[in-house]
SEMAR-948806 format. One record per residue (C-alpha): residue in one letter; x, y, z. Coordinates in steps of 0.05 Angstrom, whole numbers, padded with zeros to 5 digits, always signed. Layout:
REM SEMAR-948806
AXYZ ...
REM end
This chain:
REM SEMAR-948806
X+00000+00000+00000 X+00030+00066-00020 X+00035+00128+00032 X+00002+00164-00023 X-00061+00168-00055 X-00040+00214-00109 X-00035+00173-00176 X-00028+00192-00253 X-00096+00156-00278 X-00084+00109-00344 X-00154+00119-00369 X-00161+00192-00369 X-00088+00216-00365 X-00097+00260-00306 X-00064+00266-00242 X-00120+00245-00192 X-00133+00213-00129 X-00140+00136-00113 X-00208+00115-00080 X-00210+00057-00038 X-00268+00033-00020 X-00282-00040+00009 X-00321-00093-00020 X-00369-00136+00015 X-00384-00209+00013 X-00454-00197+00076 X-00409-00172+00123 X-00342-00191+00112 X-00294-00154+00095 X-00263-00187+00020 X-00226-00130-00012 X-00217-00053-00037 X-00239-00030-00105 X-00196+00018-00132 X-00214+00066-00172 X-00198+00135-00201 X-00220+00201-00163 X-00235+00236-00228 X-00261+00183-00288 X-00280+00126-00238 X-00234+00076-00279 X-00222+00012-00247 X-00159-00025-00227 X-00157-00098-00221 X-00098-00092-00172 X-00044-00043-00137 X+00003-00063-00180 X-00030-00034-00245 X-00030+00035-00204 X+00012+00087-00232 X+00031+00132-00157 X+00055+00194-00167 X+00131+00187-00141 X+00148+00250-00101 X+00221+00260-00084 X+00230+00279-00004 X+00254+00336-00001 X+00308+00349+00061 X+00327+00424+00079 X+00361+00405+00149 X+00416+00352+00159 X+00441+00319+00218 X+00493+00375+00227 X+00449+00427+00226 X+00408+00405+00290 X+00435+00424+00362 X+00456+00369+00401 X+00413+00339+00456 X+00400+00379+00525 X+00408+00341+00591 X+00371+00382+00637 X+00379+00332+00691 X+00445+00302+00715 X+00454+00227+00715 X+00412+00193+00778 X+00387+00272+00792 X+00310+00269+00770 X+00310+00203+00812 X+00303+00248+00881 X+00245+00275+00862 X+00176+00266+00903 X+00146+00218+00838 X+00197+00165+00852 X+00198+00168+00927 X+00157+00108+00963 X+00117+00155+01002 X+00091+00189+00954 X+00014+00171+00936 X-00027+00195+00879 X-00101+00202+00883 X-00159+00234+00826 X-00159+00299+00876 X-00082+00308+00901 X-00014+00279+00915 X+00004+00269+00975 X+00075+00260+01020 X+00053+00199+01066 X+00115+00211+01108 X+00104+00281+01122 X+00026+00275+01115 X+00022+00345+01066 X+00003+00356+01003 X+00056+00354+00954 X+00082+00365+00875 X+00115+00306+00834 X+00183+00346+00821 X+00188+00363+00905 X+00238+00346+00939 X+00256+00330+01010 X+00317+00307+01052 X+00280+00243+01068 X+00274+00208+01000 X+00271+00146+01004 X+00267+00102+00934 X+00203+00058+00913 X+00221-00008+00908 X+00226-00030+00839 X+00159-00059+00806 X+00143-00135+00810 X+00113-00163+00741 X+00041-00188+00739 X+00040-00262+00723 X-00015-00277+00682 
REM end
């Protein structure tokens, strides 16, 4: 299946759109019908459509983009309230179950102490 539904039509010589539309055998699904956007010409297959080939065009190469930004240090984000053990997340708040306050997910405290690390469901 091509990315593009822009094809030069054999039948009428325009450039035009390809319409899929399924086909039906009760309600199973057996196939697409494709057909021309502008005549209504008929394909038997993909392979007898003519896609309009567009070359990608690329302004930008790797040297022009800026190199990635590390706004935390290594192991630094991982003393944040979100990935302490007390911390507890509810529909209405998040809360410090240490310190028993209301608290943010990038908070911080002296007390951190890390959740333990997730145990797989066994299914």
């Amino acid at each position: 299946m091509s990315a593009s539904p822009e094809i030069v039509c054999p039948a009428c010589g325009r450039d035009a759109l390809l319409l899929r539309q399924p086909r039906y055998d009760g309600f199973t699904k057996v196939g697409e019908t494709l057909s021309c956007a502008s005549c209504g010409h008929v394909f038997e297959s993909e392979a007898d459509v003519q896609f309009v080939s567009r070359k990608k065009v690329e302004v930008f190469t790797t040297a022009d983009r800026s190199k990635d930004v590390k706004v935390f240090g290594e192991g630094e984000n991982r003393r944040l309230c979100r990935y302490c053990a007390h911390y507890v997340v509810n529909p209405f708040m998040q809360w410090c179950a240490l310190h028993k306050k209301e608290v943010q997910a990038t908070d911080t405290c002296s007390q951190f102490t890390p959740k333990p690390p997730e145990k797989k469901a066994i299914l």
